[in-house]
C-alpha positions in Angstrom: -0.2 -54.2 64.7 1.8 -55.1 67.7 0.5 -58.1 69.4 0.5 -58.3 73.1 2.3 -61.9 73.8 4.8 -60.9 70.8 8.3 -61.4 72.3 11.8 -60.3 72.2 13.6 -62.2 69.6 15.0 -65.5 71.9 16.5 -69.1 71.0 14.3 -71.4 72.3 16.3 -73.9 74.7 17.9 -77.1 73.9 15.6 -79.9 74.8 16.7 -83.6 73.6 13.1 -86.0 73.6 11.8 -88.9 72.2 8.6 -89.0 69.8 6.0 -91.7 70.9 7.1 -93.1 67.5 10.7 -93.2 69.0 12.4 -90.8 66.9 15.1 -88.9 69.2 14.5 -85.2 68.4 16.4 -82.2 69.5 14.6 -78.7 69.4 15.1 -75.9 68.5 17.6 -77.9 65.9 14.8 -80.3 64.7 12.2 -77.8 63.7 15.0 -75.2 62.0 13.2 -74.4 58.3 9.5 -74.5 59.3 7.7 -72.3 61.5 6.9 -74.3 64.9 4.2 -74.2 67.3 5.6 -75.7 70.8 3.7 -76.6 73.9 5.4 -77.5 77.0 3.4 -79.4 79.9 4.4 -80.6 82.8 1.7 -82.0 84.2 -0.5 -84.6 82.5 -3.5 -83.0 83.7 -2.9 -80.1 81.7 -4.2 -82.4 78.7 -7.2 -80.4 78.8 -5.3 -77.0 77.8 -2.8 -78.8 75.3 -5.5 -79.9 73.1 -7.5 -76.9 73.4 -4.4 -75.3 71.1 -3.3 -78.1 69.2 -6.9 -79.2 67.9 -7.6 -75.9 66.3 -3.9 -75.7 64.8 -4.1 -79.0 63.5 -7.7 -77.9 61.8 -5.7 -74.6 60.5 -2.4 -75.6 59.4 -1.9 -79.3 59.4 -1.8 -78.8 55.4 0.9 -75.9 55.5 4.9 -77.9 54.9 6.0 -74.6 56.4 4.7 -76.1 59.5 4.7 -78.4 62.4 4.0 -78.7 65.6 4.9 -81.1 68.9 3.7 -81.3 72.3 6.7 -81.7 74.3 6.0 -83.2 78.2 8.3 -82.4 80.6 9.0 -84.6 83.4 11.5 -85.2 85.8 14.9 -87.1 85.2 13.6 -89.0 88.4 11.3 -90.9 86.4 13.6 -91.5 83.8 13.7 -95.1 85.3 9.5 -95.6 84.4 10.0 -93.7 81.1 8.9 -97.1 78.8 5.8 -97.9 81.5 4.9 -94.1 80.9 5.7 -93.4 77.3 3.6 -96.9 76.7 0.4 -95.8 78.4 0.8 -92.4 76.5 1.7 -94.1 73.1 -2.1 -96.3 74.0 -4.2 -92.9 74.8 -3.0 -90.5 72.1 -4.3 -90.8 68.6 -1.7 -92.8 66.4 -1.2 -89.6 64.0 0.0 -87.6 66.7 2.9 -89.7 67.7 5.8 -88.1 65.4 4.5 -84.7 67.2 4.8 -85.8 70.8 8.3 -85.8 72.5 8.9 -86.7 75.9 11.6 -85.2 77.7 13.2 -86.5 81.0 15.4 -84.7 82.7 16.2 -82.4 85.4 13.6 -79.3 85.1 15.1 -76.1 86.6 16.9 -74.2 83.9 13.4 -74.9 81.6 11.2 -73.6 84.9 13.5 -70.6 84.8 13.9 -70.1 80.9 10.2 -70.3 80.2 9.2 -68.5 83.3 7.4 -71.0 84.8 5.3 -69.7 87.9 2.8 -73.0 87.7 3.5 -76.2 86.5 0.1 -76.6 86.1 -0.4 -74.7 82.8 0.7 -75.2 79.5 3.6 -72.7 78.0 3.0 -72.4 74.6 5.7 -71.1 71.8 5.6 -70.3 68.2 9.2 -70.2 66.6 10.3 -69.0 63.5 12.5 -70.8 60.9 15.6 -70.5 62.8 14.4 -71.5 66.3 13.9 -68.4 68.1 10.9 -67.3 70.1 8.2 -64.8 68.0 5.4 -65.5 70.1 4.7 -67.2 73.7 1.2 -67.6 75.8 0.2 -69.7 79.0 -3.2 -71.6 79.8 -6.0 -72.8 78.0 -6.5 -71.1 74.9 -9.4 -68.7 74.2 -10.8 -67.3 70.7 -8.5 -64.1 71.2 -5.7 -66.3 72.3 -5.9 -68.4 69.5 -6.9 -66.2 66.9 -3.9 -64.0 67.8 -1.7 -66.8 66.9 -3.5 -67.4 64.0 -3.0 -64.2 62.9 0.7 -63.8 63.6 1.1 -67.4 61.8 -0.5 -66.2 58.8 1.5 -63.4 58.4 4.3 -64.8 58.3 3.4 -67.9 56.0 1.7 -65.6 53.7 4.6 -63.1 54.0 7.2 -65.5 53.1 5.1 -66.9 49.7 3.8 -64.2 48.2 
């Protein structure tokens, strides 16, 4: 069955971020050996749409070592300056268990607008990678039940694929 937001095989980008636990992290690199779902915001207000992803995935597969997951926001090397003030009032309104799988970048933005085909900075972009850092899957926006469970799918494929 082919799924619709399948993708081209494609290394996901080089992006160099601090956890809220402040562990420097480097992706793809970091997540090579697991099976990671990535989701790249940036604009806080796209909270709404992050968590409507990661709290079903955490439900599904926070028990699977084959993988992980980290919410990655993006913002601009311009408030690189502000980073503790923001990363603090982040750190205060995300639940504590969370922190090793949020990683703020800062940084200039252009080359990750035009790698993820970015057409509104108001959504969320939202990767799966396999074990060696390329792109299986990719979606945009809030997630729906056929969204979701199209991911879930794919995911369990794979897992089960690579254990049985």
């Amino acid at each position: 069955m082919i799924m619709s937001s399948q993708v081209k095989s494609q290394q996901f980008p080089r992006i160099e971020a601090e956890t809220l636990s402040k562990k420097q992290v480097v992706f793809p690199q970091d997540t090579q050996g697991q099976f990671a779902l990535l989701l790249i915001a940036f604009r806080r207000q796209t909270q709404g749409e992050v968590d409507s992803w990661l709290n079903p995935f955490i439900e599904d597969f926070s028990n699977h070592q084959q993988v992980t997951f980290y919410e990655i926001p993006m913002i601009s090397g311009n408030w690189k300056w502000m980073s503790g003030w923001i990363d603090s009032g982040m750190r205060s309104g995300v639940a504590e268990y969370k922190h090793d799988h949020v990683a703020t970048y800062y940084g200039p933005l252009k080359s990750y607008f035009q790698h993820f085909e970015v057409d509104d900075v108001r959504r969320v972009y939202v990767f799966l990678l396999d074990k060696q850092g390329h792109i299986l899957w990719r979606e945009t926006g809030r997630a729906n039940q056929n969204k979701y469970q199209e991911l879930k799918l794919l995911l369990n494929s794979k897992v089960s694929g690579e254990s049985g």
